[in-house]
C-alpha positions in Angstrom: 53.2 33.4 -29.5 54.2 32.2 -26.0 54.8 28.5 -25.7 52.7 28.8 -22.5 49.5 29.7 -24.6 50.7 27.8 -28.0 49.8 24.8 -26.3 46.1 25.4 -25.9 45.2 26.2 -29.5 42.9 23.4 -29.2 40.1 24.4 -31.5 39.6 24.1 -35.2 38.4 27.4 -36.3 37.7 28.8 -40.4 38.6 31.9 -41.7 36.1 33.3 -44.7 38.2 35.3 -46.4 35.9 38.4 -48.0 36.1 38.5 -51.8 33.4 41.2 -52.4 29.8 41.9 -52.1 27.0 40.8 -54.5 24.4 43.2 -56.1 22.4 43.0 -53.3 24.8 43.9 -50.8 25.5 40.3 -49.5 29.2 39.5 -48.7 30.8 36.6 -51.0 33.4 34.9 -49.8 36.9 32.8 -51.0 37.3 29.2 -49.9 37.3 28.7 -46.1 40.7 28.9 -44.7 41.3 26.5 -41.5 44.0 27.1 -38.9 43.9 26.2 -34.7 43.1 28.3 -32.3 42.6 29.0 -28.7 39.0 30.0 -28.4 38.4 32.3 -25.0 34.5 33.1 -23.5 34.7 36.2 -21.6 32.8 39.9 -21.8 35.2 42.1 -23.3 34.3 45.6 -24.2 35.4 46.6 -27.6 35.5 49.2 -29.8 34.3 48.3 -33.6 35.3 50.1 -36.6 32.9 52.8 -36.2 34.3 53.4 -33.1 31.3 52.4 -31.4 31.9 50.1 -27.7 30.3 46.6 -27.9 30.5 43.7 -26.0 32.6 40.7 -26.9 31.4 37.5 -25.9 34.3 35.2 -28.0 38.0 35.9 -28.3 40.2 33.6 -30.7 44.0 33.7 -30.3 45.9 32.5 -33.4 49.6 32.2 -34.0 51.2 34.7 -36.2 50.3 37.7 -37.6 47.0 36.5 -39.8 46.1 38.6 -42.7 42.8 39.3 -41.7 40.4 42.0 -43.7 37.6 43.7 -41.7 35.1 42.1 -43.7 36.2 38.3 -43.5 34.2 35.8 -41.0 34.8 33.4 -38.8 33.0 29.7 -38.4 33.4 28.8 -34.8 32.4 25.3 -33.8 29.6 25.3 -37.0 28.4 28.9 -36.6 29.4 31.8 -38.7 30.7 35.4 -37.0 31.5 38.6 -38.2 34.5 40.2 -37.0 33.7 43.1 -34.1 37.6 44.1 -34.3 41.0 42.2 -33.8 44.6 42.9 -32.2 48.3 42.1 -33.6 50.3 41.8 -31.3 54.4 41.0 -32.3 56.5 38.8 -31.1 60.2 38.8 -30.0 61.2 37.5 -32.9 60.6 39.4 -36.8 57.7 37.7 -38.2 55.9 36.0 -34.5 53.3 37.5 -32.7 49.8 36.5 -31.7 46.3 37.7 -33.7 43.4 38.1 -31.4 39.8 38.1 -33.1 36.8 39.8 -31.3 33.3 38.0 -32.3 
């Protein structure tokens, strides 16, 4: 990640790593998973993994490349979001780069 943007990872977000889903079709999840990230408010049009185009209103940028499923969820600032998509994006150097997270 660019020291430029490293800086701001201000906020104090939670991963929910998905285990599996229940008998009734509700997602269980593993132990919440904190890290710090910088936590952006703009419209973004996306495309989610049916392909479909939907709006974005919460963009988190982590450090690294986080080993994120399609199914996990995020806990922003006490409230829980399902991911719309995310973005890996490497850095110069093996093993850097930047995760972005569409909510």
């Amino acid at each position: 990640m660019d020291p430029q943007i490293r800086h701001r990872l201000l906020h104090e977000v939670q991963r929910l790593p998905w285990k599996t889903s229940n008998g009734y079709g509700d997602k269980v999840f593993d132990p919440a998973i904190p890290f710090m990230a910088y936590k952006a408010g703009k419209q973004e049009l996306v495309l989610n993994r049916e392909g479909a185009q939907v709006v974005s209103a919460l963009q988190l940028y982590a450090d690294g490349l986080l080993p994120i499923d399609r199914n996990d969820e995020f806990v922003v600032d006490g409230v829980q979001y399902p991911i719309i998509a995310f973005s890996h994006f490497d850095g110069l150097r093996k093993g850097t780069g930047t995760t972005v997270v569409y909510l």
